[in-house]
mmCIF file as Biopython writes it, N, C-alpha, C and O atoms, coordinates in Angstrom:
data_model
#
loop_
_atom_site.group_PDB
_atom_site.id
_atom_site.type_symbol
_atom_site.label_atom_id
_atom_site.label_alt_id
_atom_site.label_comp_id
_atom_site.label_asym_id
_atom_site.label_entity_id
_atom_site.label_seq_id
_atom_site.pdbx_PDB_ins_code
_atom_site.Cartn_x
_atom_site.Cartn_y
_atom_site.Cartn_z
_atom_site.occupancy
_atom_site.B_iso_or_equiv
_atom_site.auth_seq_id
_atom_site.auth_asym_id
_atom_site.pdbx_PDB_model_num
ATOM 1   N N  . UNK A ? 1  ? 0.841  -1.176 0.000  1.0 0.0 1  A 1 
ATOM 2   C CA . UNK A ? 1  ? 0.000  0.000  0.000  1.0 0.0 1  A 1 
ATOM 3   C C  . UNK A ? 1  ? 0.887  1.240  0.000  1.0 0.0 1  A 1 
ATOM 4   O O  . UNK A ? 1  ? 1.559  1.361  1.024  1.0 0.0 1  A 1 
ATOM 5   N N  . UNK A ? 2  ? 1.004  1.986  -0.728 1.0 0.0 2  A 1 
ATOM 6   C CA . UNK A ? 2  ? 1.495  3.435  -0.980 1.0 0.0 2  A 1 
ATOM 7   C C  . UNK A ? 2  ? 0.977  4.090  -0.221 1.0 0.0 2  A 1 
ATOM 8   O O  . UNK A ? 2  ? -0.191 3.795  0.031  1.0 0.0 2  A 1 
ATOM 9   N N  . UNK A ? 3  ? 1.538  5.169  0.428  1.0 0.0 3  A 1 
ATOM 10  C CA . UNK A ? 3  ? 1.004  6.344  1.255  1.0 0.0 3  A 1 
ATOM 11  C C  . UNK A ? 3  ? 0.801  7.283  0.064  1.0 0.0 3  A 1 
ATOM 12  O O  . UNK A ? 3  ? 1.489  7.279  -0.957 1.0 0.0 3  A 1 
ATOM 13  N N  . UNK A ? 4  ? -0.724 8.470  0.451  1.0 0.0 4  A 1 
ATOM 14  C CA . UNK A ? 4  ? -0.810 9.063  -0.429 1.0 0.0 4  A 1 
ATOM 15  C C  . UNK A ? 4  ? -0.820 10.432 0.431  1.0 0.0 4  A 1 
ATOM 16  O O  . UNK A ? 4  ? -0.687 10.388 1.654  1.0 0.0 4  A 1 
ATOM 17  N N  . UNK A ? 5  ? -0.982 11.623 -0.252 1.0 0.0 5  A 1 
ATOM 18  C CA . UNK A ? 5  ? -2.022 12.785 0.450  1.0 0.0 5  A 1 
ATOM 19  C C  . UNK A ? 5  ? -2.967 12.971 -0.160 1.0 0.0 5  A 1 
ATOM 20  O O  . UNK A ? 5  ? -3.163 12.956 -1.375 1.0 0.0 5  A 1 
ATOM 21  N N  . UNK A ? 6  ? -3.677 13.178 0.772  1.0 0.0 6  A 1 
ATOM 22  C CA . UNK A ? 6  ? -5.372 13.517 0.431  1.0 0.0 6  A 1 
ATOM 23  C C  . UNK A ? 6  ? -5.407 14.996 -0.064 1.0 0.0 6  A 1 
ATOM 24  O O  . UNK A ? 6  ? -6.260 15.470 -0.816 1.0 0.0 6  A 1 
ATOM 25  N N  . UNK A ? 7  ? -4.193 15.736 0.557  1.0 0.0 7  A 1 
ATOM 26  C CA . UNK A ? 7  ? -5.049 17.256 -0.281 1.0 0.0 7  A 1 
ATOM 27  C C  . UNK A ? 7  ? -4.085 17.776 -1.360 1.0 0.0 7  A 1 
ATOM 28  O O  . UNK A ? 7  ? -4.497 18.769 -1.960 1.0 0.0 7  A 1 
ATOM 29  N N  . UNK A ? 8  ? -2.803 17.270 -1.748 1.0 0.0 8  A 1 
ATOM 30  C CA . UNK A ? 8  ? -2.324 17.257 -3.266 1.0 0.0 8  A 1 
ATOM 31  C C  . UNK A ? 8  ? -2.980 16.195 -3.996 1.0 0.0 8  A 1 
ATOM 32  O O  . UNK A ? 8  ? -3.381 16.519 -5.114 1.0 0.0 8  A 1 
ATOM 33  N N  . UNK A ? 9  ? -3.214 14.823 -3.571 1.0 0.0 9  A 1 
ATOM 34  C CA . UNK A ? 9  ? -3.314 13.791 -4.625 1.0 0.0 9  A 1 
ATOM 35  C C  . UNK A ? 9  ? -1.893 13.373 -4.984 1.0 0.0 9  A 1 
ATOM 36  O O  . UNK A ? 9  ? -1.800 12.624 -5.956 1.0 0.0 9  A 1 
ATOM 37  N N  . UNK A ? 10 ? -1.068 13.636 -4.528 1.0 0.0 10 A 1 
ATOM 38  C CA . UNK A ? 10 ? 0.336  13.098 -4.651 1.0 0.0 10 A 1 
ATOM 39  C C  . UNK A ? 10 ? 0.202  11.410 -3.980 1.0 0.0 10 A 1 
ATOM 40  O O  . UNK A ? 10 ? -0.570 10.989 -3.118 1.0 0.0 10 A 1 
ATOM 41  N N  . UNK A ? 11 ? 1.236  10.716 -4.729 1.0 0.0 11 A 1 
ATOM 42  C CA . UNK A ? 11 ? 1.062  9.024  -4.158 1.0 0.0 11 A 1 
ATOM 43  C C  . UNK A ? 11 ? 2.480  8.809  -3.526 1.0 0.0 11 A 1 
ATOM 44  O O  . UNK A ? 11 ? 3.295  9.712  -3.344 1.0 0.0 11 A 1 
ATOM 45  N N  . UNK A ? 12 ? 2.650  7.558  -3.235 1.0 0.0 12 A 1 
ATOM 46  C CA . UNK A ? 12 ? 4.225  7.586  -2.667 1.0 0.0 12 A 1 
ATOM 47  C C  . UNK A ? 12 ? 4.761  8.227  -1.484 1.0 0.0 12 A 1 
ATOM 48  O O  . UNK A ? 12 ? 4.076  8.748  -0.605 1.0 0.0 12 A 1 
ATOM 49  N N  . UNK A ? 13 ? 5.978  8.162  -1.509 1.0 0.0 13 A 1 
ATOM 50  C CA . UNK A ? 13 ? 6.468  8.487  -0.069 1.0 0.0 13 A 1 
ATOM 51  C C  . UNK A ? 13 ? 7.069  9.722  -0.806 1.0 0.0 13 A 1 
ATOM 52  O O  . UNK A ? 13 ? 7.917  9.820  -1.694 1.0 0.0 13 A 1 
ATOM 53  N N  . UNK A ? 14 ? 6.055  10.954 0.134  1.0 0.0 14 A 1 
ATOM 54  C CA . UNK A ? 14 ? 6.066  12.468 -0.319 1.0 0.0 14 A 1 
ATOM 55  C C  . UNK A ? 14 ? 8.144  12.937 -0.316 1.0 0.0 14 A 1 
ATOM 56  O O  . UNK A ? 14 ? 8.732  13.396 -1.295 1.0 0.0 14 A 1 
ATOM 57  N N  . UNK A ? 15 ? 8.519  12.759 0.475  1.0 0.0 15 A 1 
ATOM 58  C CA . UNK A ? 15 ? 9.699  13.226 0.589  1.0 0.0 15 A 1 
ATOM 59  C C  . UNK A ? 15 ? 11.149 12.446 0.246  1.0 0.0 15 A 1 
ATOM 60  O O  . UNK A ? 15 ? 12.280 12.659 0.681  1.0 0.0 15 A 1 
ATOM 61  N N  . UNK A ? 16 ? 10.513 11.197 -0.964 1.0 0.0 16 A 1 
ATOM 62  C CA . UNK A ? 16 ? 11.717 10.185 -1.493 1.0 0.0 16 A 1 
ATOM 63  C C  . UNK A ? 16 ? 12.229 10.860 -2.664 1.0 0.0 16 A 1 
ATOM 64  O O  . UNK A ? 16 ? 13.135 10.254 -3.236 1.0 0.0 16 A 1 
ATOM 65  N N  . UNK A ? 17 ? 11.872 11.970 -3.164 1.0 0.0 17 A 1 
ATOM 66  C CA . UNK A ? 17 ? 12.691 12.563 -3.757 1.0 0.0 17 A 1 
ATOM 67  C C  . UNK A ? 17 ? 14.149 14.000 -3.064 1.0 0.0 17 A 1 
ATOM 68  O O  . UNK A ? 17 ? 15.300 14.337 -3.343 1.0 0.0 17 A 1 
ATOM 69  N N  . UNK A ? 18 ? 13.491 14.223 -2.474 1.0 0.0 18 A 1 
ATOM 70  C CA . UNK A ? 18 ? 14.312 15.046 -1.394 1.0 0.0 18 A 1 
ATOM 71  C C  . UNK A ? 18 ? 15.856 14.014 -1.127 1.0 0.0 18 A 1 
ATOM 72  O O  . UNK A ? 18 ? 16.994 14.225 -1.548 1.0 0.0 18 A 1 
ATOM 73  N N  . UNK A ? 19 ? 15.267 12.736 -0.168 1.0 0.0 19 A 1 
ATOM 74  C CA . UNK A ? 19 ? 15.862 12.030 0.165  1.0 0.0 19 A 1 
ATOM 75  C C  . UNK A ? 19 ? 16.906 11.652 -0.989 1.0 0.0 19 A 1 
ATOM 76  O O  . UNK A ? 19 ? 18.023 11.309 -0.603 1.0 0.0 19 A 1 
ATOM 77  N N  . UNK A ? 20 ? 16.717 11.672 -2.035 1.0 0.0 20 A 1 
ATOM 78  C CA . UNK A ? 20 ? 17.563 11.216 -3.050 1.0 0.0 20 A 1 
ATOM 79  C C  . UNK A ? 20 ? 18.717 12.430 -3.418 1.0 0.0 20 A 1 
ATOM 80  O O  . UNK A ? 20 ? 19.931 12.310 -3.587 1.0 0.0 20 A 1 
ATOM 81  N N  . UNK A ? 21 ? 17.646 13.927 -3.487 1.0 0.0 21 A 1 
ATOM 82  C CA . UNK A ? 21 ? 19.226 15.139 -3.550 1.0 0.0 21 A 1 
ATOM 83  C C  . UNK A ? 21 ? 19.918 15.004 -2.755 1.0 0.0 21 A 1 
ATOM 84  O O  . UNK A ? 21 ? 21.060 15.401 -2.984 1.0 0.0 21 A 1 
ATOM 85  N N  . UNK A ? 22 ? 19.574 14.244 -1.093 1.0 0.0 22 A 1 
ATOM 86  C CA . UNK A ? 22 ? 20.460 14.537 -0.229 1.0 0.0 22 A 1 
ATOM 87  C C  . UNK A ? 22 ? 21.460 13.934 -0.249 1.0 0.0 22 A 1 
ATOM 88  O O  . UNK A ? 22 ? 22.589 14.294 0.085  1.0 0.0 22 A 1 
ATOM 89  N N  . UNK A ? 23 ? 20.923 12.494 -0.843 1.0 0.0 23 A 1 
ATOM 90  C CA . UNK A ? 23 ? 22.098 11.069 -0.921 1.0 0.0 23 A 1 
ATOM 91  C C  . UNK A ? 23 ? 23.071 11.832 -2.056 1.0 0.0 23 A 1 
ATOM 92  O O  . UNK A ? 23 ? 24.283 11.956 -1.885 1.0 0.0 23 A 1 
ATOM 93  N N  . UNK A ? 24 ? 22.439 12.269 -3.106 1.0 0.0 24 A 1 
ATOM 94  C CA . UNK A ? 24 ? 23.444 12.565 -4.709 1.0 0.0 24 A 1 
ATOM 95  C C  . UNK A ? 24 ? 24.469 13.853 -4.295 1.0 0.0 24 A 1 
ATOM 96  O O  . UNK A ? 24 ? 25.292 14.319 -5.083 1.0 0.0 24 A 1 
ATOM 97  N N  . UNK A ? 25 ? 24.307 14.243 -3.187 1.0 0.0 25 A 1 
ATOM 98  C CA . UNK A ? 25 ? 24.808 15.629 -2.436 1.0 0.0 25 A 1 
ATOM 99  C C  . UNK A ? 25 ? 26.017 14.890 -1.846 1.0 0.0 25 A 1 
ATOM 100 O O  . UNK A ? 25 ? 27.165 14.999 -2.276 1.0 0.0 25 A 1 
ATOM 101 N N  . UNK A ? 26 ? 25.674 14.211 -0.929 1.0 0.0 26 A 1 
ATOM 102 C CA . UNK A ? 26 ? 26.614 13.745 -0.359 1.0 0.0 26 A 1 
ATOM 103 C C  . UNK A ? 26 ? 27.628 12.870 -0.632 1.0 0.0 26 A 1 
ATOM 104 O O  . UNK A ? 26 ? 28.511 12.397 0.083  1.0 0.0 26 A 1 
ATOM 105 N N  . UNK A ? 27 ? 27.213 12.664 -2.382 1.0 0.0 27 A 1 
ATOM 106 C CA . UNK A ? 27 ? 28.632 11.865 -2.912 1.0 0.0 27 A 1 
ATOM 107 C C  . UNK A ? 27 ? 28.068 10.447 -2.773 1.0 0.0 27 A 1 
ATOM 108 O O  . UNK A ? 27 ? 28.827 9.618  -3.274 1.0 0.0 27 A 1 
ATOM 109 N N  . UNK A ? 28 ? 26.757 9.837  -2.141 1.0 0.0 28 A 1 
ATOM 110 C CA . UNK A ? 28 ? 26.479 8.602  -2.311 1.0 0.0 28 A 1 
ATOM 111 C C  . UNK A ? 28 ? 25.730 8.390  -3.277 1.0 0.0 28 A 1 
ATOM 112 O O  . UNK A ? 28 ? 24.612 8.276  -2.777 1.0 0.0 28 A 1 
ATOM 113 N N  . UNK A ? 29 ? 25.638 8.240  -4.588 1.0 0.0 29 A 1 
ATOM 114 C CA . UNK A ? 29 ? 24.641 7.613  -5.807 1.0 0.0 29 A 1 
ATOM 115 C C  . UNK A ? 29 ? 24.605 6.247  -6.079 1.0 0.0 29 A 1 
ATOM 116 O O  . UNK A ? 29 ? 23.882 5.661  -6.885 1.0 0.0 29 A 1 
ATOM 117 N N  . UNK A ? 30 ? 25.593 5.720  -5.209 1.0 0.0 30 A 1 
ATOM 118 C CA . UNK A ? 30 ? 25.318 3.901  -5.323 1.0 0.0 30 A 1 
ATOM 119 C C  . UNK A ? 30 ? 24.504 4.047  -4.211 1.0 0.0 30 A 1 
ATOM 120 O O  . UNK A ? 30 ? 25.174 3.407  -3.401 1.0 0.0 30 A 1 
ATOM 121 N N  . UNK A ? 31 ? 23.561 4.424  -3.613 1.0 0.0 31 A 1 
ATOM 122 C CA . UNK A ? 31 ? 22.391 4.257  -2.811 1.0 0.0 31 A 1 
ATOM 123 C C  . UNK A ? 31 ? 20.867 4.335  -3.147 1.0 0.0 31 A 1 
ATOM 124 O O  . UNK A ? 31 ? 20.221 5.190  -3.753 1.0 0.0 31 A 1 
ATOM 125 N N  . UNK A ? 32 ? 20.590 3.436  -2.693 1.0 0.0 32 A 1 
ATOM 126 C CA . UNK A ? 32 ? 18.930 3.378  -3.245 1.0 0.0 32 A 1 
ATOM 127 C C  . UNK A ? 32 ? 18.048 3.806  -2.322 1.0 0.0 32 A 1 
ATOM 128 O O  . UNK A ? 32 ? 18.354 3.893  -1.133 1.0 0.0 32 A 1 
ATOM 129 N N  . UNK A ? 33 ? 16.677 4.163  -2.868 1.0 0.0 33 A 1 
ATOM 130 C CA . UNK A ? 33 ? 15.590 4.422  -1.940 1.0 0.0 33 A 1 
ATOM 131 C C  . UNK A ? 33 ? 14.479 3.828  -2.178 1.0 0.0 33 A 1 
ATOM 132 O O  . UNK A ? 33 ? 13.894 4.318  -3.144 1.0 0.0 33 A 1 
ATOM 133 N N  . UNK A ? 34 ? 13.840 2.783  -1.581 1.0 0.0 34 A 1 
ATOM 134 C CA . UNK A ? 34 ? 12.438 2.269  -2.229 1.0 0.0 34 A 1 
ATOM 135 C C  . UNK A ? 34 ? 11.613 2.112  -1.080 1.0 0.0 34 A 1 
ATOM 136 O O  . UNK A ? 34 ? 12.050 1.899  0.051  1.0 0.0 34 A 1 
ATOM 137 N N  . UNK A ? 35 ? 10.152 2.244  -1.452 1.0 0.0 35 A 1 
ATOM 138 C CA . UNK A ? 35 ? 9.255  2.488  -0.679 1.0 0.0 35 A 1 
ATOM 139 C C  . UNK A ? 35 ? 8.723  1.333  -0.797 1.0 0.0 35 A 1 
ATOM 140 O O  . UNK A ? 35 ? 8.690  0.651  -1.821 1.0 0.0 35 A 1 
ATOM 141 N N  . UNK A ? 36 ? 8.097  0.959  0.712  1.0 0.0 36 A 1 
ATOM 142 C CA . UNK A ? 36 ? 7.595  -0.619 1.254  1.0 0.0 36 A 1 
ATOM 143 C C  . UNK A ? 36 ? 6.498  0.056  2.283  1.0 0.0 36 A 1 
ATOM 144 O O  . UNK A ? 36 ? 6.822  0.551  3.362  1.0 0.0 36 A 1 
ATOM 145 N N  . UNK A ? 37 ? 5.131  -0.003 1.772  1.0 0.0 37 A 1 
ATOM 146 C CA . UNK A ? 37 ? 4.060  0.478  2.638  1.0 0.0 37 A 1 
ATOM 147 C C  . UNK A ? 37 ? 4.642  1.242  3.201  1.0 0.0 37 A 1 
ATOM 148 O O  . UNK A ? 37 ? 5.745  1.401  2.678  1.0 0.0 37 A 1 
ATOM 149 N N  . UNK A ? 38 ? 4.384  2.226  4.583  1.0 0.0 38 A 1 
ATOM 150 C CA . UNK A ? 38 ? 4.560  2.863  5.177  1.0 0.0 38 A 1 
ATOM 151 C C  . UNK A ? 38 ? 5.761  3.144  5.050  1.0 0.0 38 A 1 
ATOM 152 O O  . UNK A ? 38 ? 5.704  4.307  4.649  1.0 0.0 38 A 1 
ATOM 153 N N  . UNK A ? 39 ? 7.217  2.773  5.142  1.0 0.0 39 A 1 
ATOM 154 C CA . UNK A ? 39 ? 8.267  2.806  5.325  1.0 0.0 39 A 1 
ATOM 155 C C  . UNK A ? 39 ? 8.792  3.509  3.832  1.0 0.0 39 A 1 
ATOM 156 O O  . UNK A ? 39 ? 8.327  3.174  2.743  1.0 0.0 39 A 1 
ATOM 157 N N  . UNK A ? 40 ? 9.821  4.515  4.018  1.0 0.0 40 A 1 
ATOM 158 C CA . UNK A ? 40 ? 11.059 4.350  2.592  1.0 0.0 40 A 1 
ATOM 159 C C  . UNK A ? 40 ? 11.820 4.083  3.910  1.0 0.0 40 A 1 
ATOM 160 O O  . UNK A ? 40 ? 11.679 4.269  5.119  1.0 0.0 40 A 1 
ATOM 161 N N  . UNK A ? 41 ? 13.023 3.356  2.719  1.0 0.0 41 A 1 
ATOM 162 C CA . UNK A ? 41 ? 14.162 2.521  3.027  1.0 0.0 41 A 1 
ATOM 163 C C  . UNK A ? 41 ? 15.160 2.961  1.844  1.0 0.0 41 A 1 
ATOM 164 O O  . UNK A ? 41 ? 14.962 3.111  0.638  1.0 0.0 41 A 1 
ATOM 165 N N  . UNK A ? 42 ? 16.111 3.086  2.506  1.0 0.0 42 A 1 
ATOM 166 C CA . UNK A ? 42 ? 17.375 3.938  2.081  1.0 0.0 42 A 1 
ATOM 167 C C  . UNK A ? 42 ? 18.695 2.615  2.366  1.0 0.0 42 A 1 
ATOM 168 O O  . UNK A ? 42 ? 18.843 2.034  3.440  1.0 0.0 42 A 1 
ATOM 169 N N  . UNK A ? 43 ? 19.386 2.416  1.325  1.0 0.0 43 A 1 
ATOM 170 C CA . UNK A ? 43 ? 20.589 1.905  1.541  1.0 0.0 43 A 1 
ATOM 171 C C  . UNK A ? 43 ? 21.339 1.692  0.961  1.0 0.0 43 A 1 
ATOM 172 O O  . UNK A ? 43 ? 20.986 2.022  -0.171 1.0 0.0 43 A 1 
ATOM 173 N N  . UNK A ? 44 ? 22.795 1.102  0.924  1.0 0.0 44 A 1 
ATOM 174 C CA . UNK A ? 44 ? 23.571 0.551  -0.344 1.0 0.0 44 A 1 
ATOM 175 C C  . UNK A ? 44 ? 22.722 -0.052 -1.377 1.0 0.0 44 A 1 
ATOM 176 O O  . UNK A ? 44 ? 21.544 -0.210 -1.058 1.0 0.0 44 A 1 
ATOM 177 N N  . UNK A ? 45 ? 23.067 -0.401 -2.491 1.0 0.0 45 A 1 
ATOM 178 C CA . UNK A ? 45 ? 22.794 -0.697 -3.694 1.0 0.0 45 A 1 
ATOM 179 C C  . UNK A ? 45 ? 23.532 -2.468 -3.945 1.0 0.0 45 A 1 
ATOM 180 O O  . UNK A ? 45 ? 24.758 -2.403 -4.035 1.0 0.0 45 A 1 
ATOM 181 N N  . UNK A ? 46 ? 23.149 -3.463 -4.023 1.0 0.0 46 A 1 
ATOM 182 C CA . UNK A ? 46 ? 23.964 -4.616 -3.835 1.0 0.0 46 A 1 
ATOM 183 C C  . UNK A ? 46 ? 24.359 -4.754 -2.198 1.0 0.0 46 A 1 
ATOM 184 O O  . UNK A ? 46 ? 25.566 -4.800 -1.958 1.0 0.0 46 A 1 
ATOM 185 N N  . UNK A ? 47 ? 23.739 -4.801 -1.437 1.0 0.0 47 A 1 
ATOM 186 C CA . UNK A ? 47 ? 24.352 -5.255 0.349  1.0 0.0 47 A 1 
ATOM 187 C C  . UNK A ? 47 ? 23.399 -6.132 0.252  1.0 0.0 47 A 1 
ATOM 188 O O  . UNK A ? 47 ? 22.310 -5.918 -0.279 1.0 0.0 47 A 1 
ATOM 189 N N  . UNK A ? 48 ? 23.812 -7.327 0.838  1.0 0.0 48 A 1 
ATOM 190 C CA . UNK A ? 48 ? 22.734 -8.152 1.449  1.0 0.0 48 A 1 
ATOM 191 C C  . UNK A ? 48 ? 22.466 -7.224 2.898  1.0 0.0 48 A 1 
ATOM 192 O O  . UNK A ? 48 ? 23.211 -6.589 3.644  1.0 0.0 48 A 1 
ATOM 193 N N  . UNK A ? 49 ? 20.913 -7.522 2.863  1.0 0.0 49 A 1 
ATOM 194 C CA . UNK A ? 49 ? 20.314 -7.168 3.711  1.0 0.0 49 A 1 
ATOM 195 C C  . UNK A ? 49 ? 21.044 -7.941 5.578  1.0 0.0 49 A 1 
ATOM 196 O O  . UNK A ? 49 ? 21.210 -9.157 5.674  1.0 0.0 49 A 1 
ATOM 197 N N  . UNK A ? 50 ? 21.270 -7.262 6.448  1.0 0.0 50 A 1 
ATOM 198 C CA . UNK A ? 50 ? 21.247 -7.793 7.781  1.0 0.0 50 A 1 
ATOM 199 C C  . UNK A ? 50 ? 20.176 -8.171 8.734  1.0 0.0 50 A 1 
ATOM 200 O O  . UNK A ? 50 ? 19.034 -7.744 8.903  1.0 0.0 50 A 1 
ATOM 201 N N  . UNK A ? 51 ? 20.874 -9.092 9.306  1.0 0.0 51 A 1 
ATOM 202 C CA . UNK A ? 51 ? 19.724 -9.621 10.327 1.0 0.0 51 A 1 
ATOM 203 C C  . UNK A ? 51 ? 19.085 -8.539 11.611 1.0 0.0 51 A 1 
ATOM 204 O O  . UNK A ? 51 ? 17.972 -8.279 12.067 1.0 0.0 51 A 1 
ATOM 205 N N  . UNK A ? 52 ? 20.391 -8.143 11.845 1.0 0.0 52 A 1 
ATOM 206 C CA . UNK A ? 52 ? 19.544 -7.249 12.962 1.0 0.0 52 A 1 
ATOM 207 C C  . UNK A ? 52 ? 20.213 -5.960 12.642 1.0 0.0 52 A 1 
ATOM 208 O O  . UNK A ? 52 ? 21.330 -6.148 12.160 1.0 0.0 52 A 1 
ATOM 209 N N  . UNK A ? 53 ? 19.894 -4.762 12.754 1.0 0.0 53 A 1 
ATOM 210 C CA . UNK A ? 53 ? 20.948 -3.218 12.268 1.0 0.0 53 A 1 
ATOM 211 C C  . UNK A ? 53 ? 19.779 -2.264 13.025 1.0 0.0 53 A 1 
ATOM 212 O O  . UNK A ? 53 ? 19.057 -2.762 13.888 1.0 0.0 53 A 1 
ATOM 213 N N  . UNK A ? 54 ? 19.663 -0.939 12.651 1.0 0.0 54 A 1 
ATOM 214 C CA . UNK A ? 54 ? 19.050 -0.190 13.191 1.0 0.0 54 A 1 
ATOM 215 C C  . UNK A ? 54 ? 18.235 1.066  12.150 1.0 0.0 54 A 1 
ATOM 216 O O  . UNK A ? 54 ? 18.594 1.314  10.999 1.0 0.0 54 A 1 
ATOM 217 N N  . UNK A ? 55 ? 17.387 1.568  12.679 1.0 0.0 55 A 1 
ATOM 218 C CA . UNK A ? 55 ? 16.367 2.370  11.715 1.0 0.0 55 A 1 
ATOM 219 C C  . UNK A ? 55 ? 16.762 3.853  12.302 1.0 0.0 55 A 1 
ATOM 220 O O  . UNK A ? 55 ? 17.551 4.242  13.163 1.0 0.0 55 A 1 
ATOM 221 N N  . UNK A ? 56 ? 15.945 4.411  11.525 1.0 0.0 56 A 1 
ATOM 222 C CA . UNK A ? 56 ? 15.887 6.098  12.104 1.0 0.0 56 A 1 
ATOM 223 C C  . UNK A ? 56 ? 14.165 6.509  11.919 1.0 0.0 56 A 1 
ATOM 224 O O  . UNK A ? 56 ? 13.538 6.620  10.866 1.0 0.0 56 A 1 
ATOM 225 N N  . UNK A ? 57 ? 13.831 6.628  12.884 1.0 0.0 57 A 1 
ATOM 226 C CA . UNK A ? 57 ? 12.060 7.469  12.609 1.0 0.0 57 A 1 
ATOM 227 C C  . UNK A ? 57 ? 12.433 8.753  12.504 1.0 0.0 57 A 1 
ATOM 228 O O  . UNK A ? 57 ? 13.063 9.328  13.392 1.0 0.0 57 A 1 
ATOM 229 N N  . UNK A ? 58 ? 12.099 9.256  11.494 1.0 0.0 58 A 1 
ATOM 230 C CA . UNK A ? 58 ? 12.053 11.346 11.561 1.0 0.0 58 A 1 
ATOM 231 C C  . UNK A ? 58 ? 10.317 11.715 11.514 1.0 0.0 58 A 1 
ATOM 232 O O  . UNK A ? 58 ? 9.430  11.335 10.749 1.0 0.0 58 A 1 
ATOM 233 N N  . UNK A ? 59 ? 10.314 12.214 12.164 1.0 0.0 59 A 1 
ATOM 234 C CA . UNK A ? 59 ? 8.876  12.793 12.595 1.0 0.0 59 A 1 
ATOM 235 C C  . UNK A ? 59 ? 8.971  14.646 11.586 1.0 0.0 59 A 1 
ATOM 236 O O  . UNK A ? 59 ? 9.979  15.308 11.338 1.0 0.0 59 A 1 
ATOM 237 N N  . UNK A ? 60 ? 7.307  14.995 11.202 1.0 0.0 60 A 1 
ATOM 238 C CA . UNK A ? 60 ? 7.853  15.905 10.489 1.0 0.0 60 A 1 
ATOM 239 C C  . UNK A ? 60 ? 6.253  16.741 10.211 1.0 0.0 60 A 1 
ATOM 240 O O  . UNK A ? 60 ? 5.342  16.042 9.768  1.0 0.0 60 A 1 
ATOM 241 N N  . UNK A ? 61 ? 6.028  17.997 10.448 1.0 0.0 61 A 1 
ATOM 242 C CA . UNK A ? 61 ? 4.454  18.513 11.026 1.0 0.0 61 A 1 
ATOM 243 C C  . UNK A ? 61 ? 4.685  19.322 9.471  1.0 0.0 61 A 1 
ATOM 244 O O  . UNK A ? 61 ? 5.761  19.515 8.904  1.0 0.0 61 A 1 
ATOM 245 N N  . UNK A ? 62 ? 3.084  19.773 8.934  1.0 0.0 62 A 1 
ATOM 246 C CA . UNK A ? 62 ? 3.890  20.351 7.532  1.0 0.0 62 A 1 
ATOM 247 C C  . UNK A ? 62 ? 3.948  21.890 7.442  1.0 0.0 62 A 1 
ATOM 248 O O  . UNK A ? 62 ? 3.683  22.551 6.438  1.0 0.0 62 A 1 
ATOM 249 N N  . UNK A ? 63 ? 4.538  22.607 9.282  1.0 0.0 63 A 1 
ATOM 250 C CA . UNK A ? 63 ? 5.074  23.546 9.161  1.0 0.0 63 A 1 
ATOM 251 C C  . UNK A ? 63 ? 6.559  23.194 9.331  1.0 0.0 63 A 1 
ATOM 252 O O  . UNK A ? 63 ? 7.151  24.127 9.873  1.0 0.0 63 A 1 
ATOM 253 N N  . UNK A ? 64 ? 7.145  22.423 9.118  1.0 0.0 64 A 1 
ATOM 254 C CA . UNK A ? 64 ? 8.653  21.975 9.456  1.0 0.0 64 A 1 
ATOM 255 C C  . UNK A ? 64 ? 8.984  21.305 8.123  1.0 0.0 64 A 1 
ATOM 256 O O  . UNK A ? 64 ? 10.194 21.097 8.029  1.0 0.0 64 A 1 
ATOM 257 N N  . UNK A ? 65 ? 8.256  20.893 7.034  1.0 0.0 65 A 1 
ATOM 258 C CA . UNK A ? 65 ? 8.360  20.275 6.070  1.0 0.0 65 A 1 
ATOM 259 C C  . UNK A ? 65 ? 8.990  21.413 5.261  1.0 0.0 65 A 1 
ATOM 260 O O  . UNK A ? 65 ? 8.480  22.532 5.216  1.0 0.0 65 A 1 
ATOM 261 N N  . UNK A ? 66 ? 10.472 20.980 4.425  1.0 0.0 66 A 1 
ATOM 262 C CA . UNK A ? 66 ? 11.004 21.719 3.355  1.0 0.0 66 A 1 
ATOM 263 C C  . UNK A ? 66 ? 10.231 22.265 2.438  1.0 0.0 66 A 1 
ATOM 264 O O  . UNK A ? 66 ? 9.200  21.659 2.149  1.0 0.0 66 A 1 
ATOM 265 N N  . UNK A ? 67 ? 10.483 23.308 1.881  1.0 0.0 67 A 1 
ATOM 266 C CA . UNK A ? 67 ? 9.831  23.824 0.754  1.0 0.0 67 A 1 
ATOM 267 C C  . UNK A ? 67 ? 10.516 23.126 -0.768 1.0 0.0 67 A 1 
ATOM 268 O O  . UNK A ? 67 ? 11.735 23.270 -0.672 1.0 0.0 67 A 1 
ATOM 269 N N  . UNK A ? 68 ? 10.245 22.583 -1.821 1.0 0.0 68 A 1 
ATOM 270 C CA . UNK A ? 68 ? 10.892 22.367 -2.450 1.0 0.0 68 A 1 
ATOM 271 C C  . UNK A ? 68 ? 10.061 22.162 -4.198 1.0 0.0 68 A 1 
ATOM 272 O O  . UNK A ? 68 ? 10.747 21.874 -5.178 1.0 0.0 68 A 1 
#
């Protein structure tokens, strides 16, 4: 299931493009971003996945949301 917004009509995970200038900024473009229901997921490109590692939640109100 894709996250959407209800008052653009935009589908997807609103801020996986952002996420991607930031990676191509920082010199990482062998990194991927793909969206899994609720979640984007950000990582190397070719890693096997690990058994146990750690996440990041960013919380985000849409007066704190980038303009872009």
């Amino acid at each position: 299931m894709a996250l959407g917004n209800p008052v653009t009509g935009e589908t997807g995970f609103p801020l996986q493009a952002l996420v991607r200038c930031v990676l191509d900024d920082a010199g990482t473009p062998d990194w991927e971003t793909a969206e899994s229901g609720f979640w984007c997921r950000v990582g190397p490109v070719a890693q096997e996945r690990r058994v146990q590692g750690w996440k990041l939640h960013v919380s985000a109100t849409p007066l704190s949301r980038p303009r872009f």
